[in-house]
N, C-alpha and C positions, 0 to 999 in steps of 0.2 A: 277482083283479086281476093284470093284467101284473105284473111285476118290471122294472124300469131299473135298472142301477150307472150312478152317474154320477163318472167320474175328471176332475176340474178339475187343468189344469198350471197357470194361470194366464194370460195374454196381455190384450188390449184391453179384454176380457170383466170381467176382474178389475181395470182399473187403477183407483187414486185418485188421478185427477187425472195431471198427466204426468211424476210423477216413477216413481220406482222402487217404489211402497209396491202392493201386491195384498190384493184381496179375500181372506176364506177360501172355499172351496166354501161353507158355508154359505150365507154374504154372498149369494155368487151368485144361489143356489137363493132365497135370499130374496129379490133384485128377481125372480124371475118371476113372484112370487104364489103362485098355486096350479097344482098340477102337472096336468097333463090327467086328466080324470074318467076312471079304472078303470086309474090307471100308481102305483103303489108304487114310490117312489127312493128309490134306498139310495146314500147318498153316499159318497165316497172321495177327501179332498180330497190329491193325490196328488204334486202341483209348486204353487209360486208364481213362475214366471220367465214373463217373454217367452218365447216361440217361438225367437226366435235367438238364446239360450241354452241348448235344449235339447239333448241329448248323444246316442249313438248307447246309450250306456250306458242315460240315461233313457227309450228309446224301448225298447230289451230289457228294461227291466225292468217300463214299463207294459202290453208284449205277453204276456209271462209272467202280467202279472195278469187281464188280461183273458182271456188264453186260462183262467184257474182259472174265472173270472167267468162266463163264458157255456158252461163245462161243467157249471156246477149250474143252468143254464137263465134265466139273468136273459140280456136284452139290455144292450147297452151305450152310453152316450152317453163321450164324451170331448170334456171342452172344454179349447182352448188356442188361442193366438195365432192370426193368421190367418198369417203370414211364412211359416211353414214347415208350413204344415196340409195340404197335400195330400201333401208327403213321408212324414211320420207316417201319413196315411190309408193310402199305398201300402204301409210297411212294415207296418204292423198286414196290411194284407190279405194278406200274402207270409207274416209268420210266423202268423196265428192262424186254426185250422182250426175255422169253424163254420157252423152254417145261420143262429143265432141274430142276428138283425140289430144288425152296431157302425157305430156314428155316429157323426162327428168332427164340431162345429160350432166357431163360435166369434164374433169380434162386428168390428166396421169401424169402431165409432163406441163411444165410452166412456159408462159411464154417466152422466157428470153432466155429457152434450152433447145437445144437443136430435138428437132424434129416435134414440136408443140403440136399437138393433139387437139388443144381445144376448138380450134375454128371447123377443123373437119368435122368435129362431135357436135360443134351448134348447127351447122350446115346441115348436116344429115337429119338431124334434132327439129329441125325446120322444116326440113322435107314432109317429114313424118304429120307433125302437127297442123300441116297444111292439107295432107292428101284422103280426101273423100273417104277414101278406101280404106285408111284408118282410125274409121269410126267405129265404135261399140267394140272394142277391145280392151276396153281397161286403161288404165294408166301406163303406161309404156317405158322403158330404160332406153334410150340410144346409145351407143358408145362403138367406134370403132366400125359403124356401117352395121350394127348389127343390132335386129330390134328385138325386145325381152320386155315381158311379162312382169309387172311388178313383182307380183304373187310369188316368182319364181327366180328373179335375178338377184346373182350372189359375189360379190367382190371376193377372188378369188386369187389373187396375187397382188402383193404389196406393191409393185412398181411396173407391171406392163401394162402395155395401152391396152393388152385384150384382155384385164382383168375381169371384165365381169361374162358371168358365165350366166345356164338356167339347168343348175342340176335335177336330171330324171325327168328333165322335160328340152330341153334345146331352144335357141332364138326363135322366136313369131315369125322372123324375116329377115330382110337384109334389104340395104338401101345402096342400087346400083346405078351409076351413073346419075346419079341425084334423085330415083325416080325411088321410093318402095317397094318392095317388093313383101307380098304377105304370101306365106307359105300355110298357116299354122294357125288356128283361133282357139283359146279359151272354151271349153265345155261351157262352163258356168262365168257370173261375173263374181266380182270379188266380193263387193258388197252385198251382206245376205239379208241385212235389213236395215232400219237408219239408225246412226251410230253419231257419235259427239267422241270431242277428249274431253275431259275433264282432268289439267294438268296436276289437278289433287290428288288424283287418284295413285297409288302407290303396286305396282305390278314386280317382285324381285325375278330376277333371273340367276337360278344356281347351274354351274355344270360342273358334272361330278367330274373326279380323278382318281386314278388309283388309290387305295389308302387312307380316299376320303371318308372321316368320323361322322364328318355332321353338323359340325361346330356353328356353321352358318343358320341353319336352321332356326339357330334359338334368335338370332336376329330379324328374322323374317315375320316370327311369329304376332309382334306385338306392333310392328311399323308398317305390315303390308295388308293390300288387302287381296291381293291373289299370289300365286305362285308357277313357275312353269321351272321343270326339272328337265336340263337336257343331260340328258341319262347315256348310260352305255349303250352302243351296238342297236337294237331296234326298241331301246327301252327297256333298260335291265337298268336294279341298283342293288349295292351290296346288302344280304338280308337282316342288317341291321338298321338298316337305313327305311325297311319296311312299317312300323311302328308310328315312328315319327311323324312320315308323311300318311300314312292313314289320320293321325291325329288331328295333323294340318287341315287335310281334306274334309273332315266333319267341320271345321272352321270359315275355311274359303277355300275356293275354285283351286286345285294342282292338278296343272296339265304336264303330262310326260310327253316329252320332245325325246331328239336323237340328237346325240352332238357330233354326231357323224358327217353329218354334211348335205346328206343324199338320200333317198327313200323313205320311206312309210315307215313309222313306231308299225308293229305286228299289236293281232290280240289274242292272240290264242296257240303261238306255235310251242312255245315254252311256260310249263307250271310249274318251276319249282319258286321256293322263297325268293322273292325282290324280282323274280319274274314280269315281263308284260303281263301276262294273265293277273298274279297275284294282284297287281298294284291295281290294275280297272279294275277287279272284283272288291278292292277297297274304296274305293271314291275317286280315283284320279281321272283326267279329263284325255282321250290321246288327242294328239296334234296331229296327227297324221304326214302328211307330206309337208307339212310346214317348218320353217327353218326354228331353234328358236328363240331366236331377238323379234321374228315376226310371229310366232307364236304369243310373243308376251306382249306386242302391241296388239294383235289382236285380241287380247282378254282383256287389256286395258281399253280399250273402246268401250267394250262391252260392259264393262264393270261403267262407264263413264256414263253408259246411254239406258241403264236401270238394271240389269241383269246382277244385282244386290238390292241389300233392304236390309229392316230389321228383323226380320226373319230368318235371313239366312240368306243363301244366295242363289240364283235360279239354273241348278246343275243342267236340268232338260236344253235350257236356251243356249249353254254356252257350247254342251254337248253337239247340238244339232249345229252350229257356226263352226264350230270343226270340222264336224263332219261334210257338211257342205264341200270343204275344200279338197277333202279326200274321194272327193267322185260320189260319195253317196247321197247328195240332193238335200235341201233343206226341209224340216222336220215341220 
């Protein structure tokens, strides 16, 4: 029989009713019934909070476990919140080096709400985690029968069951009749080299708005040690806003994200002031096809696993892990 770990933090999956009280893993594992024919789970009920309580602290240290977990060859399911589920998928896949396939699900709709979601998402969650065939993929999203790419899946409506999406790339697969199905593999893996969190590390995330001065900025300056700007359209900011973050950037690492949703920061279609071009011709880092709340954990890994000093900080290193993700290969 396959082997599953199943680690419950708790989130939707687990709630009773809509206060603060959570199921055990147990509980859980108990509304799915019976686990898929030929999967042995071994549980580990591991959190009981929502998602937007969990910590950088608790995502280090269920990657530590998971990374034990799937060196003695069990696959991995992880259930929690949907809030912050595709963050946690991204970090698990940044820190935890395996073929063995980990699966983040989790649920939309409570159990004692018609038409509860979460047994069919641990069900399929388990499919996935058990099947051969979903090995060397990366960390995975289930949700809905439908399999996603950490790197790439985006909760993308507050209350449908088919929230989460994989903008500018579409599902891995889909899980039919309890079986997988892989359509779709990763170019590259996610992890470009070995990485740590260090929950000291302090990464700000600004996104600009119309009309926006800057004001934040002066906040950023003296409490963080990197920055990810998800800017206008493919990375445009207003041309007074240029100055500033040039300044920042002789400081620490700013990477230009898109708060658009979807596609690739550009570098060279447009040159005027606060321009793509402008800004990487001043120091900033682009993010390429990455969202960016995963854009800023992926610098805070990096910033975690040495890519700073007393020198300054290592532009080339952080450069070339972006780039990795943008199809250009690592450096």
């Amino acid at each position: 029989m396959a082997r599953v770990t199943v680690f419950t933090l708790g989130g939707t999956i687990s709630a009773r009713g809509g206060d603060a009280s959570r199921m055990s893993g147990a509980e859980v594992l108990a509304e799915l019934g019976v686990a898929p024919a030929g999967v042995d789970v071994e549980l580990r009920d591991f959190r009981r909070v929502p998602s937007s309580t969990l910590s950088f602290e608790d995502v280090a240290a269920l990657a530590d476990e998971v990374g034990k977990t799937v060196a003695e060859g069990s696959g991995v399911v992880v259930v929690q919140g949907t809030d912050t589920l595709e963050e946690t998928a991204f970090l698990l896949d940044l820190l935890c080096t395996t073929e063995e396939p980990v699966v983040v699900t989790g649920a939309m709709r409570r159990p004692d709400l018609p038409g509860a979601d979460g047994p069919a998402n641990l069900a399929a969650a388990l499919a996935v985690a058990a099947d051969p065939g979903c090995r060397g993929l990366g960390v995975l999203v289930v949700l809905a029968d439908e399999i996603h790419a950490a790197r790439f899946a985006h909760k993308a409506h507050t209350t449908s069951v088919a929230t989460f999406t994989s903008p500018g790339a579409g599902p891995l697969g889909s899980v039919v009749e309890g079986v997988p199905r892989i359509l779709l593999r990763p170019a590259v893996p996610a992890r470009v080299c070995p990485l740590r969190l260090d929950p000291d590390v302090r990464v700000a995330l600004l996104t600009l708005s119309l009309g926006d001065r800057g004001e934040l900025l002066d906040a950023v300056a003296d409490r963080h040690g990197g920055l990810v700007v998800a800017a206008f359209g493919a990375g445009h900011v207003p041309a007074w806003f240029v100055e500033p973050l040039a300044a920042l950037a002789e400081r620490m690492p700013v990477v230009l994200a898109s708060r658009t949703g979807a596609g690739a920061t550009l570098s060279d279609t447009y040159r005027s002031p606060g321009s793509e071009y402008d800004l990487l011709h001043r120091g900033l880092i682009p993010a390429g096809p990455l969202a960016p709340a995963k854009a800023r954990l992926l610098l805070h890994a990096l910033l975690s696993s040495g890519a700073r000093g007393p020198a300054g900080y290592d532009r080339p290193r952080i450069s070339a892990a972006f780039a990795h993700f943008d199809g250009a290969g690592l450096a």
